[in-house]
C-alpha positions as CSV (number, residue, x, y, z in Angstrom):
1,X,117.3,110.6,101.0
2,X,117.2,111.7,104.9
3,X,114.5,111.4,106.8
4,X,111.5,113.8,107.0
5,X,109.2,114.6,109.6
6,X,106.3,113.4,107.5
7,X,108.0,109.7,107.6
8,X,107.9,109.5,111.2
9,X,103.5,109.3,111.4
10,X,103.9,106.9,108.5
11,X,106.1,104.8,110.2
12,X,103.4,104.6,113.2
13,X,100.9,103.9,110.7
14,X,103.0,100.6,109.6
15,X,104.1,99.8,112.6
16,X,100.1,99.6,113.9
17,X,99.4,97.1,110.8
18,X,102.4,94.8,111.1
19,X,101.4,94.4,114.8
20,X,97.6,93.7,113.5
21,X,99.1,91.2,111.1
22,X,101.1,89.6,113.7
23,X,98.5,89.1,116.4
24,X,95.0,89.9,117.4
25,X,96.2,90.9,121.1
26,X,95.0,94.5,121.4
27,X,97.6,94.7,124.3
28,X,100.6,94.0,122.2
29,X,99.2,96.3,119.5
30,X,99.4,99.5,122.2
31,X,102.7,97.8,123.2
32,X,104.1,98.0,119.5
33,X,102.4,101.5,119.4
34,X,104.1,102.9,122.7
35,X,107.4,101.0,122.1
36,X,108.2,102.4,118.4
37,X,106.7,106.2,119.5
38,X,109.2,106.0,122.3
39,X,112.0,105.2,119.8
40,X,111.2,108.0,117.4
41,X,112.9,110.6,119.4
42,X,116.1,108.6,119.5
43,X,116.2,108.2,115.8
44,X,119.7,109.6,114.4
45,X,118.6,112.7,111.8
46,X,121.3,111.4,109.4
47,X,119.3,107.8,109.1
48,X,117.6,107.3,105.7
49,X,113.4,106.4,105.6
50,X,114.4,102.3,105.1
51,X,116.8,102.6,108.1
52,X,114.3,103.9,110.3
53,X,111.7,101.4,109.2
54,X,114.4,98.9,109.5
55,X,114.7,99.9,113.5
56,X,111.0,100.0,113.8
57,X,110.5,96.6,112.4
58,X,112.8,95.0,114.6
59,X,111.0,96.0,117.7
60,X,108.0,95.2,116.1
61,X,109.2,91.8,115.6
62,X,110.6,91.2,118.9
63,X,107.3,92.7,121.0
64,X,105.0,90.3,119.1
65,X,106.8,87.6,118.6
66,X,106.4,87.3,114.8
67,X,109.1,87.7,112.4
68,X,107.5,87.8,109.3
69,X,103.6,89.0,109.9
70,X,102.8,89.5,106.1
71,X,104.0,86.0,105.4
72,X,100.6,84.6,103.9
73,X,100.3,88.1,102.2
74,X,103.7,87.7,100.2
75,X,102.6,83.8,99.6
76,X,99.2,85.4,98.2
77,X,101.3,87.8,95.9
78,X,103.4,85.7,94.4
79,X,100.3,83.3,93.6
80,X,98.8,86.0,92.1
81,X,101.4,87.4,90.2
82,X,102.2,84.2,88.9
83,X,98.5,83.7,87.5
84,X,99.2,86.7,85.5
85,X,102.6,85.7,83.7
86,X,100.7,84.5,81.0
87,X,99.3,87.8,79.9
88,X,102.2,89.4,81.0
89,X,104.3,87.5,78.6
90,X,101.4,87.9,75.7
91,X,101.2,91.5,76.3
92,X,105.1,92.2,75.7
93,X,105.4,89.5,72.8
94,X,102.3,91.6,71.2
95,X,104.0,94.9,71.6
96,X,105.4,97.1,69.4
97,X,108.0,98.1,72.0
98,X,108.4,94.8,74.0
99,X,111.3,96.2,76.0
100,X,109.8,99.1,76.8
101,X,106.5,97.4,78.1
102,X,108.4,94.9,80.1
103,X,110.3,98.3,82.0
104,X,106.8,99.7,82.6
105,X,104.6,96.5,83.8
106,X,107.9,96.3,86.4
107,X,107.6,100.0,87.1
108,X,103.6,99.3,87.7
109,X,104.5,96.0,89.5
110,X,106.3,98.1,91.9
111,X,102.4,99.2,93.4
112,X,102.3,95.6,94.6
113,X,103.6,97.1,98.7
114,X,102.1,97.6,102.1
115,X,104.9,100.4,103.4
116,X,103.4,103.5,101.7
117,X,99.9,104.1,102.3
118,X,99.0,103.7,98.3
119,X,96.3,102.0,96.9
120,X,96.8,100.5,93.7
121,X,93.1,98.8,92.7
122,X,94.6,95.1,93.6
123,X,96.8,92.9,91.2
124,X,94.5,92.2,88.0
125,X,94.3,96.0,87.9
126,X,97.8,96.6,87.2
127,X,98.3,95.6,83.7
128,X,95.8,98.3,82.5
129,X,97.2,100.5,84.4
130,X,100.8,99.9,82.8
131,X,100.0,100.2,79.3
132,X,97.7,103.4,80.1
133,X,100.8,105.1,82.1
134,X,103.5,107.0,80.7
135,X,106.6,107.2,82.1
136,X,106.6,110.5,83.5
137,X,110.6,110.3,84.2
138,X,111.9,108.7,81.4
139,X,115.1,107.8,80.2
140,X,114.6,104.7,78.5
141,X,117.0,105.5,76.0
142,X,119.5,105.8,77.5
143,X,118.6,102.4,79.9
144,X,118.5,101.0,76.5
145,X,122.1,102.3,75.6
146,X,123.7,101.0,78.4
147,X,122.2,97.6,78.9
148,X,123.8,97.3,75.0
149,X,127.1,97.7,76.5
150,X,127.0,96.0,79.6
151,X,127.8,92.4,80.2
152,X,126.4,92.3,84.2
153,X,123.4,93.5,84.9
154,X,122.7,93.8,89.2
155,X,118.9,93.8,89.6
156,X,117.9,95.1,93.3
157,X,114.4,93.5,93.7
158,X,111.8,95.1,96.0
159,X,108.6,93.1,97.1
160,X,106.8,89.6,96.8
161,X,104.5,89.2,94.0
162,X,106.0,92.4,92.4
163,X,109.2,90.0,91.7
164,X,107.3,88.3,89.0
165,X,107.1,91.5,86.9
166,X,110.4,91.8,87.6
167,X,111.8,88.3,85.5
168,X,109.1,89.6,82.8
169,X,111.6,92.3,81.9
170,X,114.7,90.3,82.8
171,X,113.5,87.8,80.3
172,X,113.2,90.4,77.8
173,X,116.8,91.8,78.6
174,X,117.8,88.8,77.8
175,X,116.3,88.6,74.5
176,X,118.4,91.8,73.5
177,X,122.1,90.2,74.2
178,X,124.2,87.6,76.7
179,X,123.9,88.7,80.0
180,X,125.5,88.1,83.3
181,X,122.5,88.9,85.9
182,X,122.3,89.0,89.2
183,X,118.9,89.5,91.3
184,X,119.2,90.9,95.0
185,X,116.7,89.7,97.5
186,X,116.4,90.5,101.6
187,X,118.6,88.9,103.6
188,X,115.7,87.7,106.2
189,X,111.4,89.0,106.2
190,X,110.7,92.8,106.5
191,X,107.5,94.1,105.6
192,X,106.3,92.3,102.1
193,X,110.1,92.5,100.7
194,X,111.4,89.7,99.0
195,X,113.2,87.1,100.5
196,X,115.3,84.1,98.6
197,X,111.7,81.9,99.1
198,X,109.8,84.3,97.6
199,X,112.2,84.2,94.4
200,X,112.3,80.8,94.0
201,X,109.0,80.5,94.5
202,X,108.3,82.7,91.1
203,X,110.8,80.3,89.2
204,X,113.9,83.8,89.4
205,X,116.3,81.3,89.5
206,X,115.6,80.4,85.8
207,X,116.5,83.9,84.6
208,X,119.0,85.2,87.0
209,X,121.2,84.1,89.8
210,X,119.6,85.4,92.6
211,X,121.4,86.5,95.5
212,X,120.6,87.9,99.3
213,X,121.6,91.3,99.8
214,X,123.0,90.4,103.6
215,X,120.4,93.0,105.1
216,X,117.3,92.7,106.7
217,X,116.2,96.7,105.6
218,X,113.4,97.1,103.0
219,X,115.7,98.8,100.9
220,X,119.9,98.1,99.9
221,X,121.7,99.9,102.7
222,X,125.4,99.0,101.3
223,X,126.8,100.0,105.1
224,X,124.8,96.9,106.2
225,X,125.6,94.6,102.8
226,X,127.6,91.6,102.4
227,X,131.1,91.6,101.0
228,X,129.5,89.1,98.2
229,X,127.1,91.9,97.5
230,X,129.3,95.0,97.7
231,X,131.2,93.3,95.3
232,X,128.7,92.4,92.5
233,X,127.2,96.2,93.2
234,X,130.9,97.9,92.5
235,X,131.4,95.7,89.4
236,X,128.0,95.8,87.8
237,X,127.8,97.7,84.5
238,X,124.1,98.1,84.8
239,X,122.6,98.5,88.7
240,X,118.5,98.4,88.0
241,X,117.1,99.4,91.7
242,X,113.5,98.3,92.1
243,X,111.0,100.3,94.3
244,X,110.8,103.8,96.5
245,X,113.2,101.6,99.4
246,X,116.2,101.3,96.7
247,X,115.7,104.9,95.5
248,X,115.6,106.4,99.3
249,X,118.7,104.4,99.9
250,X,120.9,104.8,96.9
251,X,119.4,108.1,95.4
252,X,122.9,110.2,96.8
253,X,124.9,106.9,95.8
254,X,127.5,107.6,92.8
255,X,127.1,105.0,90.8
256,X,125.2,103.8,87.3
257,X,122.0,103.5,88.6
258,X,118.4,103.3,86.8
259,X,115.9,103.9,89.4
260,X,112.2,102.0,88.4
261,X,109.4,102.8,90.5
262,X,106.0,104.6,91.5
263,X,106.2,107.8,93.4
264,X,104.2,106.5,96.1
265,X,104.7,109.3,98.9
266,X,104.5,112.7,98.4
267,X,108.2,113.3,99.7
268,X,109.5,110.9,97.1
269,X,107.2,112.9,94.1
270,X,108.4,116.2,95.8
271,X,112.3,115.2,95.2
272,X,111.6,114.0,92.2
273,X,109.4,116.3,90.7
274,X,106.4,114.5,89.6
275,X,103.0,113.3,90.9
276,X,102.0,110.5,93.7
277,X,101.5,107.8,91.3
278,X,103.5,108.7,88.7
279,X,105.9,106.0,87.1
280,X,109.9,106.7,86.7
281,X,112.3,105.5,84.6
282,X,115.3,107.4,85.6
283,X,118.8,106.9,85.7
284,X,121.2,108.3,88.5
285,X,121.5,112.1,88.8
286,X,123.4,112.0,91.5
């Protein structure tokens, strides 16, 4: 997905709160503010949304000093996500559809981010909010069909606290058949991504081997990857991207993707044809 005017006033918008996150110096706020305006006109028109953020949040990072201003916030997350696994688990276990549940609490756990300017009614909303949505993009069958003839499954992970969502319905896919999976983390702190802390810290390594992506963008940008990661991505049977980053990055990708997220732009719902809010379960169309 290329860049759109409309991303440039959003990135302004983030870069304003990471610089309020990262220190109360009014100063270095208008410094950030100045510093990533000036950069905006430089921007290459062929970069995708998570490359530009990726640029922005660099500066950012240098100007005030901080490399990773939403750390509490992702600490927070995962704390609270974690105090919910127990009803997470219940809720699948009680379904009729337990597979299908654990792919939309993920999907809903992807509202759990502080890029798009989306409020989701805080974490102990979320669960509700799962089991009321319907998949509005949904091609769970075949998701279903494939994961039954894969043996690897790469996950792409997206943000802290949403992570723990995320080994919900890898504990479930594991409950269909033996599976080889791999879960893909940020390489180093952007925004409220995931980082290898934050996936230890929600006990991922018990499910999946997780593995750092080699790149500090809030997405997968597979020019910026590791070899170890460009590997296990070429060789997956199953890729399951988590989050509006993965799908802004990979959406012109060929490959066999299943994209799970919440439209939470109205660029992304333009392009994919549904409503700001709206939960997806799609696989590749590229």
């Amino acid at each position: 997905m290329r860049v759109y005017l409309d991303c440039l006033p959003c990135l302004l918008r983030q870069a304003l709160e990471a610089a309020r996150a990262a220190t109360e110096d009014e100063n270095i706020h208008r410094r950030v503010i100045n510093s990533v305006a000036a950069m905006i006109p430089q921007l290459s028109s062929d970069l995708r949304p998570p490359e530009i953020a990726q640029q922005g949040y660099q500066l950012i990072y240098q100007i005030t000093g901080n490399s990773d201003p939403f750390r509490q916030v992702k600490v927070e997350s995962n704390r609270e996500a974690l105090a919910l696994y127990p009803r997470l688990k219940e809720v699948v276990s009680n379904s009729e559809a337990p597979l299908l549940t654990a792919c939309k609490l993920a999907i809903i756990g992807n509202s759990i981010d502080l890029a798009p300017n989306f409020d989701y009614g805080g974490i102990n909303n979320i669960v509700g909010t799962a089991l009321a949505s319907p998949l509005v993009i949904n091609d769970y069958q075949q998701f279903v069909h494939n994961i039954n003839n894969s043996r690897h499954i790469l996950y792409l992970g997206d943000n802290a606290g949403e992570i723990v969502f995320d080994r919900v319905l890898i504990e479930e896919l594991r409950q269909i058949k033996e599976l080889e999976i791999d879960f893909v983390v940020r390489e180093r702190p952007i925004i409220n991504d995931a980082t290898m802390e934050d996936a230890m810290a929600v006990g991922m390594d018990r499910v999946a081997r997780i593995v750092s992506s080699g790149c500090d963008a809030p997405a997968t940008i597979l020019s910026q990857c590791s070899s170890e990661l460009l590997r296990l991505y070429y060789s997956a049977d199953v890729i399951i991207a988590k989050g509006q980053g993965n799908y802004e990055s990979l959406d012109e990708e060929p490959d066999n993707i299943f994209f799970l997220l919440r439209a939470k732009c109205q660029i992304v719902a333009r392009l994919l044809r549904v409503n700001v809010g709206d939960a997806i379960l799609q696989r590749h169309r590229g």
